[in-house]
MIBA-221253 format. One record per residue (C-alpha): residue number from 1; x, y, z; residue in three letters. Coordinates in nm, 2 decimals. Layout:
// residues N
+-----+--------+--------+--------+-----+
!   n !     px !     py !     pz ! res !
+-----+--------+--------+--------+-----+
! NUM !      X !      Y !      Z ! ALA !
...
+-----+--------+--------+--------+-----+
// end
This chain:
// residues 110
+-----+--------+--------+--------+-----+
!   n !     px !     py !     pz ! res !
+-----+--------+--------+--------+-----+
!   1 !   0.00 !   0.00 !   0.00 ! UNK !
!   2 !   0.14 !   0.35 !  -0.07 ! UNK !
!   3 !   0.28 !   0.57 !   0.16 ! UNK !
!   4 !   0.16 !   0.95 !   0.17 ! UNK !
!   5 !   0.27 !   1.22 !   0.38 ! UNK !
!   6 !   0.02 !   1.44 !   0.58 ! UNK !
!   7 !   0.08 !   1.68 !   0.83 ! UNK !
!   8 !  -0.09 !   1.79 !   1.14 ! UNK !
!   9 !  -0.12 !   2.20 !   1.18 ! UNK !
!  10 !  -0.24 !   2.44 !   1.48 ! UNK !
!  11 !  -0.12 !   2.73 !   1.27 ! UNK !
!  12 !   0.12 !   2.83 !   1.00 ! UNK !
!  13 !   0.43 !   2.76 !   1.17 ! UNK !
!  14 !   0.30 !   2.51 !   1.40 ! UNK !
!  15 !   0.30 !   2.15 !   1.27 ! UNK !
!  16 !   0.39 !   1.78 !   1.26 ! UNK !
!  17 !   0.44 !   1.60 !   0.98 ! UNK !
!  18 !   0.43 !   1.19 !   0.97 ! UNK !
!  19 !   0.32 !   0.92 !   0.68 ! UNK !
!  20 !   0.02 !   0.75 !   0.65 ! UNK !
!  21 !  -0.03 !   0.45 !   0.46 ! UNK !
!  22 !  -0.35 !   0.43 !   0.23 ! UNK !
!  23 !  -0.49 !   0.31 !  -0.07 ! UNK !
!  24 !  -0.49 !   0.68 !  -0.23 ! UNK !
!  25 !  -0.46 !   1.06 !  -0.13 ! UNK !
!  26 !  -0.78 !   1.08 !  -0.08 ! UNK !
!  27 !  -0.79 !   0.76 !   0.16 ! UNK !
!  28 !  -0.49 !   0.91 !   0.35 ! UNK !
!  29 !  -0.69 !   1.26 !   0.36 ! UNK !
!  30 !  -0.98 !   1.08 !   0.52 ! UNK !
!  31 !  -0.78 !   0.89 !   0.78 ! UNK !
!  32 !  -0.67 !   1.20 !   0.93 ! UNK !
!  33 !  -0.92 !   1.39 !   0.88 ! UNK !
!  34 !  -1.08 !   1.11 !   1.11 ! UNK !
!  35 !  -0.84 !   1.11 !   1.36 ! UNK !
!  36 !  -0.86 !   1.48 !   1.41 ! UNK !
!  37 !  -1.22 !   1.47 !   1.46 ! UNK !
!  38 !  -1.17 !   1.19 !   1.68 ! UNK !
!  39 !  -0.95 !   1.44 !   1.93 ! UNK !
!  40 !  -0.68 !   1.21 !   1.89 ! UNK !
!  41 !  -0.41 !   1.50 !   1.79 ! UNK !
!  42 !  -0.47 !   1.64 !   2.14 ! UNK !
!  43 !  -0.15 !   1.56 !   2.25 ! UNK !
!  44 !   0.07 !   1.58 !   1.94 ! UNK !
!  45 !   0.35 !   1.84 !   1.98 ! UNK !
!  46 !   0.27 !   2.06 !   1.70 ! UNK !
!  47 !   0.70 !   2.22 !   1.68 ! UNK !
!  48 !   0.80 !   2.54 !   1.61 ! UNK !
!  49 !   0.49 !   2.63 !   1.86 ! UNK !
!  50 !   0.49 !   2.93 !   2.04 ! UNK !
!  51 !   0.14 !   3.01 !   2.05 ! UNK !
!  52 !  -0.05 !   2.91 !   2.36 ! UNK !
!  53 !  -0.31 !   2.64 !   2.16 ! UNK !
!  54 !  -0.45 !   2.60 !   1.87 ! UNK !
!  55 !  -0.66 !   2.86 !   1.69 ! UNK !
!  56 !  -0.65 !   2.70 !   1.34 ! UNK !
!  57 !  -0.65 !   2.30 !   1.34 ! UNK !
!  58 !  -0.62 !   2.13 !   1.03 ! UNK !
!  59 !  -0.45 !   1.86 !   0.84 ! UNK !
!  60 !  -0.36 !   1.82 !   0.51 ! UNK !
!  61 !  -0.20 !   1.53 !   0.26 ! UNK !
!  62 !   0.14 !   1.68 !   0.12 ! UNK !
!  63 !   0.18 !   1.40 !  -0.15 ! UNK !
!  64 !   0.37 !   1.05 !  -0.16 ! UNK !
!  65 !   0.64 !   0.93 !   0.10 ! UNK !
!  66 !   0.99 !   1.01 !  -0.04 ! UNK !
!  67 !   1.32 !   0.88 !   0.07 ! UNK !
!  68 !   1.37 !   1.21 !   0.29 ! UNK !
!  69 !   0.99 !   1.17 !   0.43 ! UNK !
!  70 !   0.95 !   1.13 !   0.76 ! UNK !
!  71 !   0.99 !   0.84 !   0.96 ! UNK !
!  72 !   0.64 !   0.88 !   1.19 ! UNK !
!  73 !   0.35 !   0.71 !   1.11 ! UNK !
!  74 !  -0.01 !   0.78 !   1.18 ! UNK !
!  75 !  -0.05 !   0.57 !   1.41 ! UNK !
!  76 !   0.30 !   0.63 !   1.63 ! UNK !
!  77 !   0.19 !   1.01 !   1.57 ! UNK !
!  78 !  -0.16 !   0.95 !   1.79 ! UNK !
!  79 !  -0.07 !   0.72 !   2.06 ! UNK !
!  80 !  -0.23 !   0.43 !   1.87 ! UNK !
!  81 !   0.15 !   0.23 !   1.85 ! UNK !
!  82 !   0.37 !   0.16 !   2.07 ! UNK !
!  83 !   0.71 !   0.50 !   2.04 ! UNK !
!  84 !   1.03 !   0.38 !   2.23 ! UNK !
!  85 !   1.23 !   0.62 !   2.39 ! UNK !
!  86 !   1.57 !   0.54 !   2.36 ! UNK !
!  87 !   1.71 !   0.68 !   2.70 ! UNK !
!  88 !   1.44 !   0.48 !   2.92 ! UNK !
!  89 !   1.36 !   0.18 !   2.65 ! UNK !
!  90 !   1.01 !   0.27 !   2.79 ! UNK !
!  91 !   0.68 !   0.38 !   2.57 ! UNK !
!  92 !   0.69 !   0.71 !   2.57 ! UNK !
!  93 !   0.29 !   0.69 !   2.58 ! UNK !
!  94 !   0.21 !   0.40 !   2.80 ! UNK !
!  95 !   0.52 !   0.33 !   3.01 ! UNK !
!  96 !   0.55 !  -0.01 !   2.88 ! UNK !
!  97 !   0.89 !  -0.16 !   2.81 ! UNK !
!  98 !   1.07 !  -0.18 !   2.49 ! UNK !
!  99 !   1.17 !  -0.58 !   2.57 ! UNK !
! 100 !   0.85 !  -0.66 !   2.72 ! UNK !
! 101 !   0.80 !  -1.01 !   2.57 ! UNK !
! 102 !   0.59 !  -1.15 !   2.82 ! UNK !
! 103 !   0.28 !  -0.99 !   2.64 ! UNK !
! 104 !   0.18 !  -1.04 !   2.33 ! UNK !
! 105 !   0.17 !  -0.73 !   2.06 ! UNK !
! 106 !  -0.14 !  -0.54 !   2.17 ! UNK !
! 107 !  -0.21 !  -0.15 !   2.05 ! UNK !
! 108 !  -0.09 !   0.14 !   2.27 ! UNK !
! 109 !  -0.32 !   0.27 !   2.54 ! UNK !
! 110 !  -0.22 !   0.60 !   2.71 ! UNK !
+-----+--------+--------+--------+-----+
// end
C-alpha cells in the first residue's frame, strides 16, 4: 500500500508532519481527517509552537512518502503504536517496556 505524507497543523508555523499508509490521497486525507475529529491529535507536539493552543486545526495530505519523508507514522503520531524512547527503553505513551516479551503485541493505550 502506498505511503503519503500528511501533516498535522495548529497554525502556519505550528505542525507535525508523519506518513500514513493508504490506498490513495484521498484515503490518507480521510484517515486524518478522522483522527482529528476523533480528538486524537490532542496531545501531538505541534513544533515550532509558540502560541499558547490552537486557533486554526487542520491537516492536510502533502503528496507521496519520499526517501527524505518522515519516519512517523499515523498511528506512532496518535498514541495508537507503541514509540520507544531510547534513554528509558520505555513507551513514551504508555510506560511499557521496549523488551517486554511476556505480552503479546497489543495497541498502545495511554
Amino acid at each position: 500500500m502506498p505511503k503519503f505524507v500528511g501533516s498535522y497543523a495548529h497554525d502556519i508555523a505550528c505542525f507535525a508532519d508523519f506518513v500514513v499508509e493508504a490506498k490513495s490521497e484521498r484515503a490518507a486525507l480521510r484517515k486524518i481527517r478522522r483522527a482529528l475529529r476523533d480528538g486524537k491529535f490532542a496531545n501531538v507536539d505541534a513544533t515550532p509552537c509558540w502560541e499558547n493552543g490552537a486557533s486554526n486545526e487542520r491537516v492536510f495530505v502533502q503528496g507521496l512518502a519520499e526517501e527524505h519523508s518522515p519516519e512517523t507514522t499515523l498511528a506512532e503520531l496518535i498514541g495508537e503504536a507503541h514509540r520507544f524512547s531510547p534513554q528509558t527503553n520505555r513507551c513514551i505513551h504508555c510506560g511499557r517496556l521496549a523488551d517486554d516479551d511476556a505480552v503479546e503485541p497489543q495497541p498502545c493505550h495511554p
